[in-house]
N, C-alpha and C positions, 0 to 999 in steps of 0.2 A: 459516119462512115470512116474507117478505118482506112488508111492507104499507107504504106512505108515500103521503103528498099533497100534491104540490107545489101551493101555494094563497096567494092574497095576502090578507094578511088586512083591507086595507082594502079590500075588493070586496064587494060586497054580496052578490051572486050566491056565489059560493065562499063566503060566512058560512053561507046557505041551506044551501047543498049538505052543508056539513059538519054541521050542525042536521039534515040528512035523510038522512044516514048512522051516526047515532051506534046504541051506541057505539064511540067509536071509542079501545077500550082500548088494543090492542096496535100500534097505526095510529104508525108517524113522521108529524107534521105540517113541511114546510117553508116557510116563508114566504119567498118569494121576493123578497121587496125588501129583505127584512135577512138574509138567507142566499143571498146569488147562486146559480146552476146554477150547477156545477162542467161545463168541457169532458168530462167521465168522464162524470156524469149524463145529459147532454146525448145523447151515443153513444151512450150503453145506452137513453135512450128511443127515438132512431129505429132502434136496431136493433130493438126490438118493435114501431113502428107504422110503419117501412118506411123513412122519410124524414123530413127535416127540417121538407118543405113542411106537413104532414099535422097538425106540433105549434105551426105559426104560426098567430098569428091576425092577421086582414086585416082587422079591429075595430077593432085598437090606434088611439089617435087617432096616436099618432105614424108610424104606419102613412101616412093621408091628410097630415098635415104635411111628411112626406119627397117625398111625389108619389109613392110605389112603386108603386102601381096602373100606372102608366102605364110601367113600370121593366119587364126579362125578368129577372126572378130567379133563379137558380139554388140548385142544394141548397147549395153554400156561401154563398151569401148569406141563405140560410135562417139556416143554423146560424151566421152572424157576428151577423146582427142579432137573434138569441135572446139570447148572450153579452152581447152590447151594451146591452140592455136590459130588465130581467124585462120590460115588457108586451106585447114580443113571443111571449111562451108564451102558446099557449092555454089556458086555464084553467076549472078544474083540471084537472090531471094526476095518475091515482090508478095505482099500479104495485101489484098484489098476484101476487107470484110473477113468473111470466115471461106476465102479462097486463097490459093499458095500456087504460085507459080514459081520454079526450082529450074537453074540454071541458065544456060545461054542456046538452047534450042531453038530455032528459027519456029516452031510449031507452039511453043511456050510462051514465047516472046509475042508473038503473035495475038495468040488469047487472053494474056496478060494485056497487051492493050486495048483489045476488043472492050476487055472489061473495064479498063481504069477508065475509058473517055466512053462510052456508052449512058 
């Protein structure tokens, strides 16, 4: 069984979240700003939640720093500026099995533990 959480560990929010998931014995943690996503990880998450777009977050401050709001994205521009920078992930990202749970949603968060201790 597959369990991991790519999560940064100076985010407040993913500290919570990981405090509201325990325990998390059998669980890989990775910490995204001193473990980059690998191009492999990367794939394999939007092959579970479809798309590139789906794993960005449009929070990130360098998000509004760039002007991308105002930019037509595409799913490789998705997936370059994830590479480019952990705070483009949205976070967290919990992978148990071949399920994906994506961001800090209380409804997410939720099923995501349903699952992990089930």
């Amino acid at each position: 069984m597959t369990k991991k959480i790519y999560h940064l560990s100076t985010c407040d929010t993913c500290k919570r979240i990981l405090k509201e998931l325990q325990p998390l014995d059998d669980v890989e943690l990775q910490d995204i700003k001193s473990e980059a996503i690998t191009p492999a990880q990367l794939e394999e998450m939007k092959l579970l939640s479809g798309s590139y777009e789906s794993l960005f977050s449009k929070r990130a401050r360098m998000y509004k720093e760039k002007g991308l709001g105002s930019k037509d994205l595409k799913e490789e521009d998705y997936k370059g500026l994830i590479l480019e920078h952990y705070t483009f992930l949205k976070r967290p990202v919990i992978l148990i099995d071949n399920q994906l749970f994506i961001g800090n949603g209380k409804k997410e968060i939720a099923a995501a533990k349903d699952v992990l201790h089930s």
